[in-house]
C-alpha positions in Angstrom: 10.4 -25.7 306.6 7.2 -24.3 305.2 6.7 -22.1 307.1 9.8 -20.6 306.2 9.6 -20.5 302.8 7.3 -17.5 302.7 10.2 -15.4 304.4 12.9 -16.2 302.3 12.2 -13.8 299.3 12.7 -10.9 302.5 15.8 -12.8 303.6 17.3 -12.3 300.4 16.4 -9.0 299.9 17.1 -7.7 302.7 21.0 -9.8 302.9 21.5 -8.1 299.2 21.1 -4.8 299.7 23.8 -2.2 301.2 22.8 0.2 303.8 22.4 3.4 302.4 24.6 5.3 304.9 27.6 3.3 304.5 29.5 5.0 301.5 30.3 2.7 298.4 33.8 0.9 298.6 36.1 1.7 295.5 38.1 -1.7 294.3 41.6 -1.7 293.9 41.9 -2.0 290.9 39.7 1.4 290.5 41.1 4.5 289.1 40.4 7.6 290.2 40.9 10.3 287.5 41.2 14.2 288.7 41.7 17.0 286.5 44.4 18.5 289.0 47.8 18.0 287.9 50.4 18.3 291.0 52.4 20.9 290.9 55.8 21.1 293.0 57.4 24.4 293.6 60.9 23.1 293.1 62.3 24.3 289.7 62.9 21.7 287.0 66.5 21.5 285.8 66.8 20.2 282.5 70.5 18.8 281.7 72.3 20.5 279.0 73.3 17.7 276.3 77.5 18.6 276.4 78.5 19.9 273.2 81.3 21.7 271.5 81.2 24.4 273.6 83.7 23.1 276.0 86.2 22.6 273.5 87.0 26.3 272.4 89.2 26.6 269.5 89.9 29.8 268.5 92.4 31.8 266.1 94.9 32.2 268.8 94.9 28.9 270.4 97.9 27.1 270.9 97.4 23.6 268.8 100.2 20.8 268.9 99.3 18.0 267.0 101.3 15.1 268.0 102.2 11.9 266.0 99.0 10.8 263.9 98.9 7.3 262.5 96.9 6.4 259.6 94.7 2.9 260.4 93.1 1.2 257.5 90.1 -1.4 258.3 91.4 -4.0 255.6 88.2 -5.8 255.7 86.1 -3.5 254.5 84.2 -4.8 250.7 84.6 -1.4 249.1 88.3 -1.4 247.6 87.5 1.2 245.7 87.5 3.3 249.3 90.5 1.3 250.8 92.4 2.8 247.9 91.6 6.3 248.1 92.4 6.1 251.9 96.2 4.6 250.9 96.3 7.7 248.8 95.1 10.2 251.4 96.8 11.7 254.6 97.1 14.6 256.1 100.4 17.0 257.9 100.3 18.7 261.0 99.3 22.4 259.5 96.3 21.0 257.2 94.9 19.1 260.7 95.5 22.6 262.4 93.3 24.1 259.8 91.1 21.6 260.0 90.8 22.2 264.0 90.0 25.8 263.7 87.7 26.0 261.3 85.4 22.7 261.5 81.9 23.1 262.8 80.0 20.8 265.9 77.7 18.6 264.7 75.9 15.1 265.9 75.9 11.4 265.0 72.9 11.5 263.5 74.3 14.2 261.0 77.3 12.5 260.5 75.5 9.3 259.6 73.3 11.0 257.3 75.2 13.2 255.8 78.8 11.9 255.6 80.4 8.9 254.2 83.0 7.1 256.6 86.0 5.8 254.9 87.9 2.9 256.4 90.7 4.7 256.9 91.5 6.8 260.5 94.2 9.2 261.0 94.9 8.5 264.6 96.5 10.2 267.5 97.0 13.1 269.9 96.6 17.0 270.4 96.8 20.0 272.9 94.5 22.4 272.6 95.4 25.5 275.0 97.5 23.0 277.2 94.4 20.6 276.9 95.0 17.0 276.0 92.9 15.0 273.4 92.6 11.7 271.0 91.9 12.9 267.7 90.4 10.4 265.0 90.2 12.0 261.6 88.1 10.2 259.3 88.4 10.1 255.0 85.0 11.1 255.1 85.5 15.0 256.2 84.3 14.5 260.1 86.5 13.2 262.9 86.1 13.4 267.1 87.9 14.5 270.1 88.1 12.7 273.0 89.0 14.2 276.6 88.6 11.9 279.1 85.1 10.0 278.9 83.8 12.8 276.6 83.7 12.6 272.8 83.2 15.8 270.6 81.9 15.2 266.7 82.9 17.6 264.5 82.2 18.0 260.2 84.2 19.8 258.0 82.2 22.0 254.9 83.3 24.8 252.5 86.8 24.7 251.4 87.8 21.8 254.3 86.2 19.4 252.3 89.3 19.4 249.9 91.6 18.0 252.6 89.6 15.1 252.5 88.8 11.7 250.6 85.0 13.2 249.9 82.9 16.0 251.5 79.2 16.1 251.9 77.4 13.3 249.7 75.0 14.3 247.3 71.6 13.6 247.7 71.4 12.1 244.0 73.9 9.6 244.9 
């Protein structure tokens, strides 16, 4: 063994140490970082969010509105509101004026800009032969519904008057 022991500081060396023409392994959990970004030459299609353009109401568009029931949501803490919405409704030429001249808008608008009322007016209309569910809220906004498709639309300007309140102020 003593003999030995003099070669064991080569051993160890020499076991320890990679040969130099081997290339270094990577681990796996290495990343490699390149400043090439891959490029593809398919284009890139970007869906178009739907919007109010598919529902074109213009001044000569045939609008029926059907049978419109008003629903309250009795439940609500504000009577204050539930009262104004007993008091409120609207007929089948205000909602037609209402159709033509109300401008697209979002939910994020309508939760930021609008009151809701808990009061709906509730029911059907044909728009060029076109079928919808129309809920008008107290709060100047309401939505059409084709299908699985829901269009938001706000009232402004002289609409506003048809309804329990228009745009709140920001004092409020």
């Amino acid at each position: 063994m003593r003999k030995l022991l003099p070669f064991i500081p080569v051993i160890l060396v020499i076991g320890c140490s990679a040969p130099s023409n081997q290339p270094a392994e990577i681990s796996r959990d290495s990343v490699i970082v390149s400043d090439t970004i891959p490029t593809t030459t398919a284009p890139v299609i970007i869906p178009k969010l739907p919007n109010d353009s598919l529902v074109l109401i213009s001044d000569t568009s045939e609008i029926i509105v059907g049978v419109l029931v008003k629903e309250y949501y009795e439940k609500t803490p504000h009577t204050k509101s539930l009262a104004q919405c007993r008091s409120w409704n609207l007929d089948s030429s205000q909602v037609v004026t209402i159709l033509r001249n109300a401008a697209p808008t979002d939910g994020m608008t309508i939760h930021d800009v609008y009151n809701t009322y808990p009061c709906d007016l509730k029911g059907s209309v044909a728009i060029d032969g076109k079928k919808y569910k129309i809920s008008i809220n107290g709060g100047s906004h309401f939505v059409l519904i084709h299908s699985d498709t829901a269009y938001l639309f706000r009232c402004t300007g002289e609409l506003e008057k048809l309804f329990i309140e228009g745009v709140v102020s920001m004092e409020e």
